[in-house]
N, C-alpha and C positions, 0 to 999 in steps of 0.2 A: 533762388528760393529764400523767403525771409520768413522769420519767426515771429509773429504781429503779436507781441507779448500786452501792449498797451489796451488789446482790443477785447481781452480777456475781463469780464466782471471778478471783484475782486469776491470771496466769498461771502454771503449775507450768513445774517446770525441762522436762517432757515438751512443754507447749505452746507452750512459748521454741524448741523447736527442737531439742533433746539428744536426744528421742526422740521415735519417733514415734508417734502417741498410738494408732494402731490394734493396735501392739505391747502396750500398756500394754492396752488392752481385754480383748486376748485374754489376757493373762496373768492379767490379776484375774476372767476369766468361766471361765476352769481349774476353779479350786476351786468356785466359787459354782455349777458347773451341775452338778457333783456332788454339793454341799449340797443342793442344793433336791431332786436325783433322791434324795435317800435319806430325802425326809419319802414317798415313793409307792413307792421301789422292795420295798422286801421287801413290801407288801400281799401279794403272791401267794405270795409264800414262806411265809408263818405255818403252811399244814399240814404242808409240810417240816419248820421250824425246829419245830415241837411234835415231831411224831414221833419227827425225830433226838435230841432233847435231853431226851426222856421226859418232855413235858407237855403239857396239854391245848392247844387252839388256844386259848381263853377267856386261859389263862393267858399265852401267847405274846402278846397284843394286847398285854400292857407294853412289848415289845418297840417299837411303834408311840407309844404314849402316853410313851413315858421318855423318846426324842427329840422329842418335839412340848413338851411340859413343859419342858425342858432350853434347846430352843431356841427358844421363844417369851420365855424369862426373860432371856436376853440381848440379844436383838432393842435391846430401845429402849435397852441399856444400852450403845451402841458408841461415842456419840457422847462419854460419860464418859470409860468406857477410853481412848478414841484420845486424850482429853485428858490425861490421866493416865500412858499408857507409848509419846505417840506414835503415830502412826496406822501407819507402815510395820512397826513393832515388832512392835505389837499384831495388827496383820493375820495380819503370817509366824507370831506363837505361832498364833495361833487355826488358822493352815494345818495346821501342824505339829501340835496336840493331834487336830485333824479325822485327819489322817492315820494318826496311831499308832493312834487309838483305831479308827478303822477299821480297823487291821492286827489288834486284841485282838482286835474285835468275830468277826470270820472265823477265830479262831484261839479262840475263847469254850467252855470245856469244857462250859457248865451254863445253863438259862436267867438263874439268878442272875446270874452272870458277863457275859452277856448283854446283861441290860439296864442292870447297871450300865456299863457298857462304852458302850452306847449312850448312857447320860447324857452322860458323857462327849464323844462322839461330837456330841450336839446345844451341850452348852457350846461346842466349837471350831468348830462352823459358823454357829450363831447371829449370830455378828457378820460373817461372809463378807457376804452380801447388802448388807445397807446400807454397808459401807465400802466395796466394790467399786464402787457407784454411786456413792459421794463423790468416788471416786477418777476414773472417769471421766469424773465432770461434769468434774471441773478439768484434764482432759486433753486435754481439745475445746476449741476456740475457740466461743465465743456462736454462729456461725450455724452449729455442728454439733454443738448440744446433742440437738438431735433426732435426729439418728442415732446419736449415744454411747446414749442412753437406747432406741435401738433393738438395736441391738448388747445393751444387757443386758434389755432384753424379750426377745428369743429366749432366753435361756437362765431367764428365771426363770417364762417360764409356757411352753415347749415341755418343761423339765424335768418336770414332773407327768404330760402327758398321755402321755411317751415312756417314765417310770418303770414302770410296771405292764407294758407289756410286755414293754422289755428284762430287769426283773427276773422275768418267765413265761419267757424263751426261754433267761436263766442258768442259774435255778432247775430247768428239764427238759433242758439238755444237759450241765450239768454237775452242781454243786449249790449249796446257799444260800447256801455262805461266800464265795462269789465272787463275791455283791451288795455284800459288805463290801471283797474285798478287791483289787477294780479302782480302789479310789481311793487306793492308796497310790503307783503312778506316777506318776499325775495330782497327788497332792498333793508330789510331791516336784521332776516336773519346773514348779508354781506356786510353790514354795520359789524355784530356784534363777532362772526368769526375773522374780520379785517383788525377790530380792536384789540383780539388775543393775538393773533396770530402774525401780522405783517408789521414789519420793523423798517426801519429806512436806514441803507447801508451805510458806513463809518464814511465811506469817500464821498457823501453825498453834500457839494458846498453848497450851504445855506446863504444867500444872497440877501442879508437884510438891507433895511432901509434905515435901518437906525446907524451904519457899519456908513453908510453914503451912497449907499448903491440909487442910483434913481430909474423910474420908471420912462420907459420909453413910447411917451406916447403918440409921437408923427408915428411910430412903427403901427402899434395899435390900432389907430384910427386908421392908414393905409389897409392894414389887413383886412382889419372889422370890415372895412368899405367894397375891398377888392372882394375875397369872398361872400359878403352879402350878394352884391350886386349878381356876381357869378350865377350864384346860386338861383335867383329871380330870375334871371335870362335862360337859364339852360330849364327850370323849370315850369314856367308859363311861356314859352317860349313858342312854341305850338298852339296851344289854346288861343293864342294872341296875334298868330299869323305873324310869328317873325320880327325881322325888320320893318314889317308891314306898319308894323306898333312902334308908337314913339316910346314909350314904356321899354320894349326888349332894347330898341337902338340905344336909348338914352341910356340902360343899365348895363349893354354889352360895353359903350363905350368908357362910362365910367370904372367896370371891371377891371378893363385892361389898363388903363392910367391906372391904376390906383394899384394896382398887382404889378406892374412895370416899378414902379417907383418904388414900393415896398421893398423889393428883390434888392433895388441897387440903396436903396437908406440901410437894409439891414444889413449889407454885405461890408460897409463901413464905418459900422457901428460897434464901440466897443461891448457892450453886452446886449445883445441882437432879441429879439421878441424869438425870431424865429433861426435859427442858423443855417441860412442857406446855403455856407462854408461846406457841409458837407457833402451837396451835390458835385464837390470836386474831386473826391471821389468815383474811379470808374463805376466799380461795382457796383456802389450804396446808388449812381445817378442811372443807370441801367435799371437794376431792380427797381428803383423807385416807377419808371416810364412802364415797367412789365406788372407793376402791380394796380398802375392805371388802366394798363389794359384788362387786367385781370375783372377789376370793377368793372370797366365797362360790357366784356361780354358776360361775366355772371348777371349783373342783373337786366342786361339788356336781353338775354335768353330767358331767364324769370320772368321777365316781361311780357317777352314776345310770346311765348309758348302757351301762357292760359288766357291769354287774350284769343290765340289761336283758337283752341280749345273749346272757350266759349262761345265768340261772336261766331265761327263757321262751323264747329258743331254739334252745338248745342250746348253744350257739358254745363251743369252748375258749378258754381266756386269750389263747393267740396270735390265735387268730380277732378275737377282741374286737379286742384291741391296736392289729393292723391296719386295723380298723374308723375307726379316731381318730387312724390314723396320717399319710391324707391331711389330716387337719386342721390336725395339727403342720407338717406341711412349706408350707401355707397360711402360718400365722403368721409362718414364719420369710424365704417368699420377700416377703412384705407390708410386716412390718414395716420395714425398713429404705425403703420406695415412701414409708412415712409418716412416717418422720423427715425424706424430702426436701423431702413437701408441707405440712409445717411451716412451712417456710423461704416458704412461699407463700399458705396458706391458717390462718385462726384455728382456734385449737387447740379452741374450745368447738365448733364447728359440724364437725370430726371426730368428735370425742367423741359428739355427738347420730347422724352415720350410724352409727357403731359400733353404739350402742347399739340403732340401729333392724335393723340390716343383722344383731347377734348372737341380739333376741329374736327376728327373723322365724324365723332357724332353730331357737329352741327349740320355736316354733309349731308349723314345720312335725312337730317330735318328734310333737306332740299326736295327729298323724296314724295314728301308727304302729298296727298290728295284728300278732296274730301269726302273719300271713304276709307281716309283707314282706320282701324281697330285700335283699342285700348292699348291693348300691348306694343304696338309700335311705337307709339307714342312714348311710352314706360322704356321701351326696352333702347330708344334713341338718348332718354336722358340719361339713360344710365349711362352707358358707352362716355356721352360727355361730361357726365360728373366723375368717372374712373378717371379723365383726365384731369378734372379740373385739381382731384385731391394729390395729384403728382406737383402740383403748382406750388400752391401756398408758403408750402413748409420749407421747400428749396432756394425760393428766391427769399424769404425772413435769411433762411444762413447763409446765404453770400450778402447781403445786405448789411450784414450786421458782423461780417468777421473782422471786419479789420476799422470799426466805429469804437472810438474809445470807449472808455465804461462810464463816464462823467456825460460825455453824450448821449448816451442810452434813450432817454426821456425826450431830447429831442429830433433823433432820428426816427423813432417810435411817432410821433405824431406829424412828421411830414411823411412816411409813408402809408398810414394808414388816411391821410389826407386826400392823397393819390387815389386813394381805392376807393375812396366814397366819393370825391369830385368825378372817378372814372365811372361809376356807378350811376351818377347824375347824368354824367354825358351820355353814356349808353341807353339809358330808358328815354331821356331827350332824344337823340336821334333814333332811337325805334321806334317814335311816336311820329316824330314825322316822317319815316320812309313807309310806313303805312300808309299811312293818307297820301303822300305823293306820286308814290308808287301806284297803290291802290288805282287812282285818278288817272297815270298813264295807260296801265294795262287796260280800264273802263274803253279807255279813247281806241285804243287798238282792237280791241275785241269788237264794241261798236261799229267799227268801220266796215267787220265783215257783215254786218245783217241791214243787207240790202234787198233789194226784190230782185237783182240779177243772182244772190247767195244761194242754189240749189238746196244747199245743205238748212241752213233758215228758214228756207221756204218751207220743204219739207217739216221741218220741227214745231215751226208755228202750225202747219192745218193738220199735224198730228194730233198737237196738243188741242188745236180748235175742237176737231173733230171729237175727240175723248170728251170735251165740256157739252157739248152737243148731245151728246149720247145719254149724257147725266140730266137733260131735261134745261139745259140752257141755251138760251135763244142764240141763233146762228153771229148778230152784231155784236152780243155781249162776249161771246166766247171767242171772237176774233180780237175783242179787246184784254178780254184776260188773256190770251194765251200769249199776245204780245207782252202783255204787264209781268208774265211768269218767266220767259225769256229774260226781261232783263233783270229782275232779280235772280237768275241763274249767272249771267253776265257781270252780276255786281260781285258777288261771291264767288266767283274765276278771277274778278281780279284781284279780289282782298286776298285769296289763296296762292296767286302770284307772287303778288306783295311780299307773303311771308317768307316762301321762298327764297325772293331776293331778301329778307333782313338775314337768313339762316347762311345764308352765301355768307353778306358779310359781315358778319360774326365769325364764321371759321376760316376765312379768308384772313381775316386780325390775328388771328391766333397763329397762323402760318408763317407770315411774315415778319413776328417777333425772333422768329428760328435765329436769322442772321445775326442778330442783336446778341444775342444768346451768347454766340461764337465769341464774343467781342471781351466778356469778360475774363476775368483772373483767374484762374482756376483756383477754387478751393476746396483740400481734401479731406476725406472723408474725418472728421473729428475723433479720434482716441483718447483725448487729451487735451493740449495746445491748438491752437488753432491756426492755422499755415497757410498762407497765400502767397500764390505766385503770379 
């Protein structure tokens, strides 16, 4: 057993007493739960924003991809910046750019305008997330890291699942600009309670350039490069058929060269863009891989569910919404129960009910037909959002017990990197296990309706005969009942399909179990923080 004294934040002027740190919380979860709502909120707006700004919906997805691009490339780089212009500095610009450019964004004459706009828009919130958690760790005292880090799990995984339908219910009472342009109060009154209230700690080394520090930019460029590219390929990736496209081939390959190289420049690098040093750490490179996972089944279940919902049955946007919406409010009344039983119970043997208590409910998805009821639906997310909110806040504290305090900033932005590149991958392959899948079960189902298929036979001059009856001619009604068949046929197998995505998604969650096992044990916090 060791006493991991290094890993402890030293106390900020907020946890001396100057303020109070539930202030400082809500002040830095301002910005950050509107950053995160605006990687989900326009999804439903794309046929809006096409139609009003005269382009296709195809074309409008940049709209989605320019900010996920934008703000994936910043991500790991906050922990540089903050060293570089000061963390409190650095924050308020990045407030401030998030804000204006959400004011362009709703005020955008053209889709060009648009999504450069939105570039823009992902540059200034890109670093929100992880310096808001740096900030709050060191705003809690050691035995209420668990509830700072619960405090910002409600806002960065209730933010996605709340996005799509606040942005359905703007988008039909008003219109689309007003996805963009509710964040300019929120980012102004995070301006001015960030400028009373958040200080940058005494141990914070300032890395000027005047001092000879230099800017590293093969790192940069690498990064910039690797994550764009990533980003492009996992997000039109589908749309594009793949490898099929010299587009995804030429972007997946550039990806990986350039994210290969970056790993091993920064790893030999006296002052790194990024610190990849720390995934040498058991814990911090485990929780980092589980909080991959995590993004990818949160949103690839976000995903799959009102898509479900909608395309087989029927549901509108709102309908859906509200489907997921007792989930949300699961997370948020839970999460804070588990930053208490932190303080009481090992953060790994959370983590393992979570994982158990979120696939049960993907399982029970498995179940689904297309006729069940509201409530099933309701009553399945919830079960998997009870587990999802066991997650969050357990793998943040072993992730972060034994990360020095100087590091903070940039452990904080390769994990929350994870979870939004995990996030990308998961609604990327949800999108295409639908359609492939989809396209298998078609071919299988098809195969049974033959003229030797008693059961076909049957169903066709059932259906003939009932159009017959309605005063439709004997030829025509042999053709529609054929045509009604196979859209019965097409919708058995998109309901297949989802099946198998609900498999694996809780399938993912199961299999992180072992992993689990693998780490250090850390106890429950009183004080000091101990690993073994």
């Amino acid at each position: 057993m060791a006493t991991v004294s290094n890993a402890l934040p030293l106390p900020s002027r907020a946890a001396a007493g100057e303020v109070n740190p539930w202030l400082i919380a809500v002040t830095v979860m301002l910005a950050t739960f509107m950053e995160v709502l605006d990687t989900s909120v326009a999804n439903v707006a794309l046929p809006h924003i096409a139609g009003n700004l005269s382009s296709t919906t195809e074309e409008a997805t940049w709209v989605l991809t320019a900010y996920l691009v934008s703000n994936a490339i910043v991500l790991p780089m906050s922990g540089w910046f903050s060293s570089l212009f000061g963390r409190k500095r650095y924050y308020m610009t990045c407030v401030l750019l998030f804000t204006l450019s959400s004011a362009l964004c709703g005020l955008a004459p053209s889709l060009g305008w648009l999504i450069f706009f939105r570039i823009m828009q992902g540059l200034g919130g890109g670093a929100l997330q992880p310096i808001s958690q740096a900030i709050m760790r060191e705003s809690f005292p050691p035995e209420k890291q668990g509830m700072a880090m619960a405090m910002y799990g409600m806002g960065v995984v209730v933010a996605p699942i709340v996005g799509p339908t606040l942005g359905g219910w703007i988008t039909d009472n008003y219109s689309w600009n007003w996805i963009f342009l509710i964040n300019i109060p929120v980012g102004i009154l995070s301006l001015f309670l960030t400028s009373m209230l958040v200080h940058d700690p005494p141990y914070l080394r300032r890395t000027s350039l005047k001092d000879g520090a230099r800017i590293d930019f093969i790192g940069l460029g690498l990064l910039t490069t690797g994550l764009g590219f990533l980003e492009i390929a996992l997000d039109e990736g589908q749309r594009n058929d793949w490898f099929a496209s010299n587009l995804i081939l030429a972007s997946a390959v550039i990806a990986v060269v350039a994210l290969v190289s970056v790993v091993l420049w920064e790893l030999n690098h006296k002052d790194p863009v990024v610190d990849f040093r720390l995934l040498k750490d058991r814990n911090f490179a485990v929780s980092t891989l589980n909080m991959f996972a995590l993004g990818f089944v949160l949103y690839g279940s976000t995903t799959a569910l009102p898509l479900f919902l909608q395309s087989l049955l029927g549901y509108t946007a709102m309908q859906s919404g509200m489907a997921l919406s007792p989930g949300g409010v699961v997370i948020m009344l839970l999460m804070p129960v588990v930053g208490m039983l932190l303080a009481k119970i090992e953060a790994r043997w959370l983590i393992i009910f979570g994982l158990l208590i979120s696939s049960g409910g993907l399982f029970l998805m498995t179940s689904f037909d297309l006729q069940i009821a509201f409530s099933d639906a309701v009553w399945a997310r919830i079960v998997q959002s009870l587990g999802l909110a066991f997650l969050f806040v357990p793998i943040n504290t072993i992730a972060f017990a034994v990360i020095a305090k100087e590091k903070t900033s940039y452990a904080t932005g390769l994990i929350n990197l994870a979870r939004n590149v995990g996030g990308s991958t998961g609604i990327a392959i949800i999108t295409t296990m639908l359609s492939r899948r989809s396209q298998y079960h078609q071919q299988v189902l098809v195969g049974h309706l033959t003229p030797y298929d008693s059961t076909y036979q049957g169903a066709l001059q059932g259906i003939a005969t009932r159009l017959t009856q309605q005063g439709v001619n004997a030829v025509e009604a042999a053709s529609k009942a054929q045509g009604m068949i196979y859209g019965m046929v097409q919708r058995q197998a998109a309901m297949l399909a989802f099946i198998d995505i609900f498999w694996v998604l809780g399938v993912t969650f199961v299999s992180l179990i072992p992993l689990i096992l693998l780490l250090r044990r850390v106890k429950p916090s009183h004080g000091p923080v101990i690993a073994e």
